[in-house]
C-alpha positions in Angstrom: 13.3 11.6 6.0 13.5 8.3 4.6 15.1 7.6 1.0 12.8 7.5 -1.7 10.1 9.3 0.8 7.8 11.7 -1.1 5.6 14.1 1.0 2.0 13.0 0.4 2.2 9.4 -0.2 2.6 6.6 1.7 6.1 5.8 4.2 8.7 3.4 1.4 8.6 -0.5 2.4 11.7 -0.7 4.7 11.4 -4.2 3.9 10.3 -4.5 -0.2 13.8 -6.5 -1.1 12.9 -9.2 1.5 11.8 -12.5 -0.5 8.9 -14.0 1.5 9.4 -17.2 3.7 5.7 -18.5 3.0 2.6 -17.1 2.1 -0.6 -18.4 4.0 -3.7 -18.1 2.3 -7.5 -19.1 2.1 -5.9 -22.5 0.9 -3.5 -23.0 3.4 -4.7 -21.7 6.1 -5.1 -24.7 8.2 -1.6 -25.9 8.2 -0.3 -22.6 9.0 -3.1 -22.7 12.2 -0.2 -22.5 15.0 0.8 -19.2 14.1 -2.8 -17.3 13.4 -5.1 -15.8 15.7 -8.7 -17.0 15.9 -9.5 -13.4 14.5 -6.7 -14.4 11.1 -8.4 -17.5 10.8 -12.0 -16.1 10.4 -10.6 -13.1 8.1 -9.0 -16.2 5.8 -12.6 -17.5 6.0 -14.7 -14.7 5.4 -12.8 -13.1 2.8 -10.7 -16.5 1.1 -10.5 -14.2 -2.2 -8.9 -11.1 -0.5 -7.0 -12.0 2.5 -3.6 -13.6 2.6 -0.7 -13.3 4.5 3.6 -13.1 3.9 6.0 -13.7 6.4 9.5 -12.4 5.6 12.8 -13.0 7.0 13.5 -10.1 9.8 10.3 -8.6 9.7 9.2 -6.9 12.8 5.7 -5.8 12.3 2.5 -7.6 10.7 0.5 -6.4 8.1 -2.1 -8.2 5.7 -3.1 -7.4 2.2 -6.6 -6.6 1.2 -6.2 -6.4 -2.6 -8.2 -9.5 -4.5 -5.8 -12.1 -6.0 -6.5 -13.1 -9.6 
């Protein structure tokens, strides 16, 4: 089992002392174009309030976060 695992809640961020690189959001978008898909693009303008996306050093998987920014 991983450290800090608990049965019953979710897998710990192999990953959560990584700093990101940049952050692309609703903003931004557009100068971070190269490295979206045309799905990532729409998602950044259909949902500008709740979609953005980190990229950190050494990652190896993608994930986006849903959760509404201030």
């Amino acid at each position: 089992m991983p450290a800090g695992f608990k049965p019953g809640t979710f897998h710990p961020d192999p990953f959560a002392a990584d700093k990101p690189v940049f952050t692309i959001t609703a903003a931004n978008y557009k100068q971070y174009a190269d490295k979206l898909t045309p799905g990532q693009q729409k998602m950044f303008e259909t949902y500008p309030d709740y979609f953005m996306k980190s990229t950190r050093p050494g990652d190896r998987r993608c994930s986006a976060s849903l959760t509404r920014r201030p």
